[in-house]
C-alpha positions in Angstrom: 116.4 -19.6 -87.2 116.2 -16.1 -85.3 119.0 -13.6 -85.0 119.6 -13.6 -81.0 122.4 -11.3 -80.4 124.5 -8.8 -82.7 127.0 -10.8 -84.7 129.6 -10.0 -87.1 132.0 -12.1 -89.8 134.1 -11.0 -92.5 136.5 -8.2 -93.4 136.9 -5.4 -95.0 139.6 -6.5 -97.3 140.1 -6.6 -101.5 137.4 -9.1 -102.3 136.1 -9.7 -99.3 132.6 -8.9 -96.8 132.0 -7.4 -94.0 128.4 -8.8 -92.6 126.8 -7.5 -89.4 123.3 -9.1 -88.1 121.3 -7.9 -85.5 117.9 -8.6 -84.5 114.5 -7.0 -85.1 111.1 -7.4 -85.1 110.0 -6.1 -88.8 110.9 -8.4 -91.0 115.0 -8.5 -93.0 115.7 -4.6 -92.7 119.0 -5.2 -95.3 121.3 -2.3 -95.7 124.0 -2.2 -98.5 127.3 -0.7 -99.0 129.5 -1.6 -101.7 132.2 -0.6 -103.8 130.6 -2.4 -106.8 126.4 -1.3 -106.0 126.1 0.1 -109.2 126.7 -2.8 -110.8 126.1 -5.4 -108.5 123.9 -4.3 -105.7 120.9 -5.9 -107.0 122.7 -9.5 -107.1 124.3 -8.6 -103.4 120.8 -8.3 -102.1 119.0 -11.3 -103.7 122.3 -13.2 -102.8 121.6 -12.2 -99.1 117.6 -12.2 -99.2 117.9 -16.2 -100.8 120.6 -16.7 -97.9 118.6 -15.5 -95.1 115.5 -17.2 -96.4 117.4 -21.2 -96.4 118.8 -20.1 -92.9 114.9 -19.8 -92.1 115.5 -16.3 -90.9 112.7 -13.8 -91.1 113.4 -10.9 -88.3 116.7 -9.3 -88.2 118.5 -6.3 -89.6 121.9 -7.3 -91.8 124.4 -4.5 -92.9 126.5 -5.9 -95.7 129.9 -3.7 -96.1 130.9 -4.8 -99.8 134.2 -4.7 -101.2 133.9 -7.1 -104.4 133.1 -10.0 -102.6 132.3 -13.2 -105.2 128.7 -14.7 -104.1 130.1 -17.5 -102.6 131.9 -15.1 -100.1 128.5 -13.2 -99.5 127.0 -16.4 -98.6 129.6 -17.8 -96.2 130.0 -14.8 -94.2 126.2 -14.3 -93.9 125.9 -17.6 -92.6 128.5 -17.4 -90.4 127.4 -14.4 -89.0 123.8 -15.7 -88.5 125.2 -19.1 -86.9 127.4 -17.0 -84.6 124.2 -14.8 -83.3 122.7 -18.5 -82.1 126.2 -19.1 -80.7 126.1 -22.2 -82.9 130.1 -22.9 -83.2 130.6 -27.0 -83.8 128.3 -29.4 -86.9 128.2 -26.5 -89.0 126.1 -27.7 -92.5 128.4 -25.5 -94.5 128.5 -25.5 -98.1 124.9 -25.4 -99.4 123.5 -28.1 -97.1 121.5 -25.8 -95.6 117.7 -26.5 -97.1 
């Protein structure tokens, strides 16, 4: 799947994400801000590097604004905001179905 237009899901709440995607040509350009990157960036980015890759995506820059978000979280709102940049809104495979 390709990142088509600038999307964004998530807040900036307590325990919560803030995920933009954009497109691009060279390669996952990921950038990282978090309240928790000393002790968890290197889990935020595999978490969002393994997302991308079962979302097929392989072009696209992705800002993740980080404020303790569980992996679970991370994953739904990168999702999200990749579905949204396709304008894909209804049959959602939500949940890990995504291969």
């Amino acid at each position: 799947m390709e990142i088509r237009k600038t999307a964004v899901a998530g807040t900036l709440e307590s325990s919560d994400a803030q995920i933009t995607v954009e497109p691009g040509d060279n390669g996952i350009e990921l950038t990282i801000e978090s309240s928790v990157i000393h002790q968890y960036g290197r889990q935020i980015r595999n978490v969002a590097l393994e997302t991308l890759k079962r979302l097929n995506v392989e072009n696209g820059k992705v800002t993740i604004f980080d404020k303790g978000a569980l992996d679970c979280t991370l994953k739904a709102r990168i999702e999200c905001a990749v579905y949204r940049s396709n304008g894909i809104t209804e049959n959602l495979p939500w949940g890990g179905v995504i291969q």
